[in-house]
Backbone as CSV, one residue per row, in Angstrom:
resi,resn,N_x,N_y,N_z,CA_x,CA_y,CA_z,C_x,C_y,C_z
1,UNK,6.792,-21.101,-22.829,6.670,-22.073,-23.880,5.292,-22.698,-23.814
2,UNK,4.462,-22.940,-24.835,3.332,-23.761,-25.105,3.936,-25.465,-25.563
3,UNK,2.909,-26.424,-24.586,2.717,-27.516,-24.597,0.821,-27.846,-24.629
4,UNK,1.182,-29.343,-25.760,0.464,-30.050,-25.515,0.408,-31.024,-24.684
5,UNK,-0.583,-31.536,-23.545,-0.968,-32.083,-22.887,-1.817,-33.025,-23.452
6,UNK,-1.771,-34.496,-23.556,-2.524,-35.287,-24.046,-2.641,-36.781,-23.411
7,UNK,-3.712,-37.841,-23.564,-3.432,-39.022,-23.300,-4.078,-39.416,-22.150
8,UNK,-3.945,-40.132,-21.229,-4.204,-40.236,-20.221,-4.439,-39.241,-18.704
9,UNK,-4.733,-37.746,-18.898,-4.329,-37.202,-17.680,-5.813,-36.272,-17.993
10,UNK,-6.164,-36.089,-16.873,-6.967,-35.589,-16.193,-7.432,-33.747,-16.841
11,UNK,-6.487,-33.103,-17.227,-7.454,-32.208,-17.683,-6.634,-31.793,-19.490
12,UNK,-6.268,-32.763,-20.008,-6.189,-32.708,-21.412,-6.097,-31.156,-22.104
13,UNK,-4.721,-30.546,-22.683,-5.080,-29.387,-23.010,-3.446,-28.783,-23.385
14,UNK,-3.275,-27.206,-23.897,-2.370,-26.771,-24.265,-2.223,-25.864,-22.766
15,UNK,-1.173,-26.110,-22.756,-0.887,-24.882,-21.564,0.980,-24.151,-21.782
16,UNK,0.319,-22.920,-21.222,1.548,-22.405,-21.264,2.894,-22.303,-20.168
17,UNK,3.814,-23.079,-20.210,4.807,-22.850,-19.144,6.115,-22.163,-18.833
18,UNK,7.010,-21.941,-18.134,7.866,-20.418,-18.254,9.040,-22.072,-18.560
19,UNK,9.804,-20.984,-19.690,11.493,-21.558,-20.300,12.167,-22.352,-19.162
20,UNK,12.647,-23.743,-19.428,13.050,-24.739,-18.827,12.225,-25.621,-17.855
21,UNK,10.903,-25.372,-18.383,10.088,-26.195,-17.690,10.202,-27.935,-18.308
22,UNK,9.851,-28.718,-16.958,10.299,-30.209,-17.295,9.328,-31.041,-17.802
23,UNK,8.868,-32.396,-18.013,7.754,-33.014,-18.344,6.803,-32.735,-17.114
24,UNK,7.578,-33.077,-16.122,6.730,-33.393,-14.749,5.644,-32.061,-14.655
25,UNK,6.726,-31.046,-14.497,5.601,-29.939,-14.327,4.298,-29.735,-15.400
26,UNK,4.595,-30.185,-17.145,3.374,-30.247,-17.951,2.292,-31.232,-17.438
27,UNK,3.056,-32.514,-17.046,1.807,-33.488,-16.369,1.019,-32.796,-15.157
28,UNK,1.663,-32.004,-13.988,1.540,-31.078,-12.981,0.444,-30.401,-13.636
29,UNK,0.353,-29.038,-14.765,0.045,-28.262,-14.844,-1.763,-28.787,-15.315
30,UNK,-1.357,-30.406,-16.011,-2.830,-30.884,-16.710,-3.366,-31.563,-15.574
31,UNK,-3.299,-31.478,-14.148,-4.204,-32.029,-13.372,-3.897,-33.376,-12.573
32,UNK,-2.322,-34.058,-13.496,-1.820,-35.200,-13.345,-2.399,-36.196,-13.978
33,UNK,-2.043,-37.924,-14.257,-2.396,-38.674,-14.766,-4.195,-39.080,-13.833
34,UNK,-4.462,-39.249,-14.966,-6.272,-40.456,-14.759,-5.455,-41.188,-13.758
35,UNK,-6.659,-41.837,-13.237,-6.292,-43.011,-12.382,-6.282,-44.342,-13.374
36,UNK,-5.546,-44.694,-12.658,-4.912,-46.184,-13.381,-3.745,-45.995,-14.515
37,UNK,-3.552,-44.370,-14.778,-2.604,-44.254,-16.026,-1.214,-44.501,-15.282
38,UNK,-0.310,-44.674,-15.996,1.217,-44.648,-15.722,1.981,-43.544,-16.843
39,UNK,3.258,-43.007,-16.050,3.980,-42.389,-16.522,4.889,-43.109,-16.940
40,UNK,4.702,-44.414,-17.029,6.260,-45.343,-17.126,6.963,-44.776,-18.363
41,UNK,6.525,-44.640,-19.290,7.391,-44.583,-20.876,7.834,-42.954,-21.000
42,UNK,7.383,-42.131,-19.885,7.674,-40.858,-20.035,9.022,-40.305,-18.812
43,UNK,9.741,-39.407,-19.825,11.323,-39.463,-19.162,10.696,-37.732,-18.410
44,UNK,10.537,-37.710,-16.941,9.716,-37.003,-16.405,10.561,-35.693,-16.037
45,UNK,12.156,-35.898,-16.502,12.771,-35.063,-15.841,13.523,-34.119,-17.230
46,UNK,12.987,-34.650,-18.701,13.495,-34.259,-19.812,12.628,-32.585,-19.741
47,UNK,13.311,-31.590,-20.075,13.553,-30.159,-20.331,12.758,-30.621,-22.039
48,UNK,11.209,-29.799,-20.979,10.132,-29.402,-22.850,10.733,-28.610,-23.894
49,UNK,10.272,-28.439,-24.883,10.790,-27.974,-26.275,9.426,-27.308,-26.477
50,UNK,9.422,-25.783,-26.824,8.141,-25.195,-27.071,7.420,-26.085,-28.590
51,UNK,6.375,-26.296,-28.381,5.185,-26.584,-29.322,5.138,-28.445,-29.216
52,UNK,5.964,-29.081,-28.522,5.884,-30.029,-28.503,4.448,-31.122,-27.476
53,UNK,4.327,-31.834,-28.110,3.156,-32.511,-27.664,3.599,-34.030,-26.572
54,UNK,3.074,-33.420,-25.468,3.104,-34.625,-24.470,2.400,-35.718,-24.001
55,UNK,2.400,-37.050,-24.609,1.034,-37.844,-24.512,1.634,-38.552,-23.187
56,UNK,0.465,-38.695,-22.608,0.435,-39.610,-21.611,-0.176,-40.881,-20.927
57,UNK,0.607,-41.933,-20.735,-0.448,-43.040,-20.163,-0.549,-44.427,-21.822
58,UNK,0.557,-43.846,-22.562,-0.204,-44.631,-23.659,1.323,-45.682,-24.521
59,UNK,1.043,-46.363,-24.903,1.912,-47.699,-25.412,1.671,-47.536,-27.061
60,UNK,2.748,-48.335,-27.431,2.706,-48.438,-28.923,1.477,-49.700,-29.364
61,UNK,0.949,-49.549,-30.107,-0.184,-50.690,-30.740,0.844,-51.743,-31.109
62,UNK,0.374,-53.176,-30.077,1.019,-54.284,-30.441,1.234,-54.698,-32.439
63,UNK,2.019,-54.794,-32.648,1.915,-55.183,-34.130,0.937,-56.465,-34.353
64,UNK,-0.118,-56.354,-35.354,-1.003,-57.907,-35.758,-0.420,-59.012,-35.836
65,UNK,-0.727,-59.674,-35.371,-0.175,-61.041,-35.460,0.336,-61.806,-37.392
66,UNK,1.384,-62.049,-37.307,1.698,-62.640,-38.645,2.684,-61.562,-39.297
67,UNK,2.489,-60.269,-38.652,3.194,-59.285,-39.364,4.581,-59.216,-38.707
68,UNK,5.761,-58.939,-39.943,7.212,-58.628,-39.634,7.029,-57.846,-38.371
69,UNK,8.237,-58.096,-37.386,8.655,-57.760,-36.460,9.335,-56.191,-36.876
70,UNK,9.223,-54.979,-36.202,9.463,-54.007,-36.554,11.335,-53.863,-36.692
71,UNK,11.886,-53.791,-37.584,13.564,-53.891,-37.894,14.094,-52.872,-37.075
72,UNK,15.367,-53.109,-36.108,15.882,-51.615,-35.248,16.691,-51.204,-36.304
73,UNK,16.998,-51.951,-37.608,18.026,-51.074,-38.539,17.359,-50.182,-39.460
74,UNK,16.208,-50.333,-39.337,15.001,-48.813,-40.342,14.439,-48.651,-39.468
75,UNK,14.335,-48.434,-38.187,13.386,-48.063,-36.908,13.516,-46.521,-37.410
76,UNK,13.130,-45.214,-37.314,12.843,-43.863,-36.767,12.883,-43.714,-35.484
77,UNK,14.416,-43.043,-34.880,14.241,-42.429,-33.682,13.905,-41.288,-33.511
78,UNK,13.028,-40.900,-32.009,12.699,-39.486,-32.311,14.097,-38.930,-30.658
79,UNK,14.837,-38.073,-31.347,16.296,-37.534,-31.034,15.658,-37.330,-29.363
80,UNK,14.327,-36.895,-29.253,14.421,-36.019,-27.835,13.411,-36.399,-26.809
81,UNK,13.138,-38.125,-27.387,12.955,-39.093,-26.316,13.370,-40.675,-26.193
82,UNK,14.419,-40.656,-27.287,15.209,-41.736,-27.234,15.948,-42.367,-25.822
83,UNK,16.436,-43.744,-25.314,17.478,-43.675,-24.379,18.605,-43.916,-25.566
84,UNK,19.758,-44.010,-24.606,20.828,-44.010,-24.916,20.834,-45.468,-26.015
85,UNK,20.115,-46.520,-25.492,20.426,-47.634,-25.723,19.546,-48.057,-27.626
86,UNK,18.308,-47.135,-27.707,17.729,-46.631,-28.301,18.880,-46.171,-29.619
87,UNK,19.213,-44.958,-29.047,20.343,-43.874,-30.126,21.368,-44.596,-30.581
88,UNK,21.833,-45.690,-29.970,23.250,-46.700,-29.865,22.732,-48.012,-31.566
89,UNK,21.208,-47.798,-32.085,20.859,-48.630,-33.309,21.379,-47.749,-34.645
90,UNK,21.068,-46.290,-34.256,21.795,-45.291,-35.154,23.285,-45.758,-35.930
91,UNK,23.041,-46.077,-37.163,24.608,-46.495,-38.223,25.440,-45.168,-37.562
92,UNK,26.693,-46.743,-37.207,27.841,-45.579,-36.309,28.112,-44.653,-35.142
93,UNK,26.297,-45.539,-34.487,26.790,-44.490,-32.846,26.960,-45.617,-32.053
94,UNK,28.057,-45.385,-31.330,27.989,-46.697,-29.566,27.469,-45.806,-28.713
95,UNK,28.335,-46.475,-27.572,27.688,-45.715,-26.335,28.048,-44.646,-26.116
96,UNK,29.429,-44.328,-26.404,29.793,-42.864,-26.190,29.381,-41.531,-26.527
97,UNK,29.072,-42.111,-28.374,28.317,-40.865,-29.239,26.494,-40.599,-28.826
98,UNK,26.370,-42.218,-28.266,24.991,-41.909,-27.559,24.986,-41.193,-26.638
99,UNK,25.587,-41.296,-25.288,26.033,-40.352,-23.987,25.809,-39.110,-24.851
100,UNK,26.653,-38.631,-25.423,27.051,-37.479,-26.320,25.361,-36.755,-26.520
101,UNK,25.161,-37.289,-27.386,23.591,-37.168,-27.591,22.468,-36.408,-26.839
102,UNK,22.570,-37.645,-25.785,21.713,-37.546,-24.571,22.116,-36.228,-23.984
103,UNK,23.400,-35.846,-23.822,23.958,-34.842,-23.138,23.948,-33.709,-23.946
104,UNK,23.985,-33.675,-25.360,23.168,-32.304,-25.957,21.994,-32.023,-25.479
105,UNK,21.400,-33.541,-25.944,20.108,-32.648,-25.670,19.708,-32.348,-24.127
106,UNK,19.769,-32.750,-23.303,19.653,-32.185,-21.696,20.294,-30.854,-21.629
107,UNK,21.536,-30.693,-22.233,21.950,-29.115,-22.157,21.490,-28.586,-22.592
108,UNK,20.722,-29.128,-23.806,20.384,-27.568,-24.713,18.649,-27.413,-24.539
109,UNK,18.414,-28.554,-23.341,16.443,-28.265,-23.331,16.009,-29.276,-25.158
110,UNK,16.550,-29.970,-25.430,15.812,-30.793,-26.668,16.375,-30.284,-27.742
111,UNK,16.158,-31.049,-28.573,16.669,-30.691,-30.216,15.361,-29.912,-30.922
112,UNK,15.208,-29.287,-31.555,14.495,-28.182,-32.411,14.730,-28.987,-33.518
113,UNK,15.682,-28.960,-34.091,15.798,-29.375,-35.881,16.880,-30.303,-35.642
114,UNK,16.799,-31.458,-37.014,17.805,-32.765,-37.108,19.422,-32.061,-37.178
115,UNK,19.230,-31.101,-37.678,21.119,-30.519,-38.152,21.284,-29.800,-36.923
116,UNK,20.386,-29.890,-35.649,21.627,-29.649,-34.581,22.427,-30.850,-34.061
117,UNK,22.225,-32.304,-34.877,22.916,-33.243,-34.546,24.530,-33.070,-34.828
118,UNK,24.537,-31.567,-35.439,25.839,-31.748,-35.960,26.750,-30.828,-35.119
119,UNK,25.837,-30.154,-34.503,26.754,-29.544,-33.033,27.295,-30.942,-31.990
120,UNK,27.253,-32.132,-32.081,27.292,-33.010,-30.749,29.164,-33.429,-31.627
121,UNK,29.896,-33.632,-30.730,30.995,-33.803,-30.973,31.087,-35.219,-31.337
122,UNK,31.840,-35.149,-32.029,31.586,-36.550,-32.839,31.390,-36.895,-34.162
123,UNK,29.898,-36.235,-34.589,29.335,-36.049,-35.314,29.744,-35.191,-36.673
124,UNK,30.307,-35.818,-37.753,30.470,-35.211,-38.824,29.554,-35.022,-39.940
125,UNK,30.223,-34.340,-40.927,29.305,-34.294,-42.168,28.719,-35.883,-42.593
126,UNK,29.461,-36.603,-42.543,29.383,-38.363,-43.034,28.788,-38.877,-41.902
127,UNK,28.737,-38.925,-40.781,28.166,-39.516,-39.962,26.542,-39.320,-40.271
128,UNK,26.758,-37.489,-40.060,25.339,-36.711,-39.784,24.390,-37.465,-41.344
129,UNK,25.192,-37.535,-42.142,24.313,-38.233,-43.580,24.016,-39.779,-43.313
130,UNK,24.650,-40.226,-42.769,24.026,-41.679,-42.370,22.717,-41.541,-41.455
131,UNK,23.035,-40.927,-40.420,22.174,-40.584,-39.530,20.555,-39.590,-39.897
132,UNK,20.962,-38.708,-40.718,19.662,-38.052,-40.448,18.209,-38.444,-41.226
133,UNK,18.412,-39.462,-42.213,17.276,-39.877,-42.339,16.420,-41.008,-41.766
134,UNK,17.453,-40.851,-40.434,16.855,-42.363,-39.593,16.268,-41.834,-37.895
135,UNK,16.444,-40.384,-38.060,15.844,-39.567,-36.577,14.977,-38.574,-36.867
136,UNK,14.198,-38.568,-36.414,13.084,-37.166,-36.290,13.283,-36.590,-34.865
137,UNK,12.737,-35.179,-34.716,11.994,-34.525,-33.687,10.849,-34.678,-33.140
């Protein structure tokens, strides 16, 4: 599988790694983080998804001062680095259908496309329509 390598780490770049490779080993393969970077926001043990891009070392841009607070009920989750607690803002998931979630995607190495949300048990035609215009890949 091809990954991007990006962000904070030391040799910045696409590299290629063999099927079921983890974050850790893409950070591994780019040289590891700069000094002073952190891996904190990165889930190091999540199973890559070919073509996907791995940034590292980097935070969301504080919102400007004066501006609305970002809403968790129109937030965009992205399915295959969400936590549980994250997936649980999704209209109609708790904790269970989150577990659920989380546990597709660790089995299956990440989600590829939004309509494999509809393999996770639980998940119906009506659910999956509430849901899929509020998650990306």
């Amino acid at each position: 599988m091809t990954v991007h390598v990006a962000g904070k780490i030391r040799k910045p770049g696409v590299y290629l790694l063999p099927s079921g490779a983890r974050v850790t080993d893409a950070v591994t393969a780019a040289g590891g983080v700069s000094r002073g970077a952190s891996t904190g926001s990165l889930n190091l043990a999540r199973r890559l998804i070919d073509g996907e891009q791995i940034v590292v070392g980097t935070t969301p841009a504080p919102a400007p001062p004066g501006s609305p607070a970002a809403d968790p009920a129109t937030a965009i989750i992205d399915l295959n680095s969400a936590t549980t607690t994250e997936l649980e803002q999704l209209p109609g998931v708790g904790e269970v259908l989150a577990a659920r979630i989380a546990e597709y995607r660790t089995t299956h190495g990440g989600f590829t496309t939004i309509d494999q949300l509809r393999e996770v048990s639980g998940i119906g035609p009506r659910k999956f329509d509430e849901i899929k215009s509020r998650v990306r890949i």
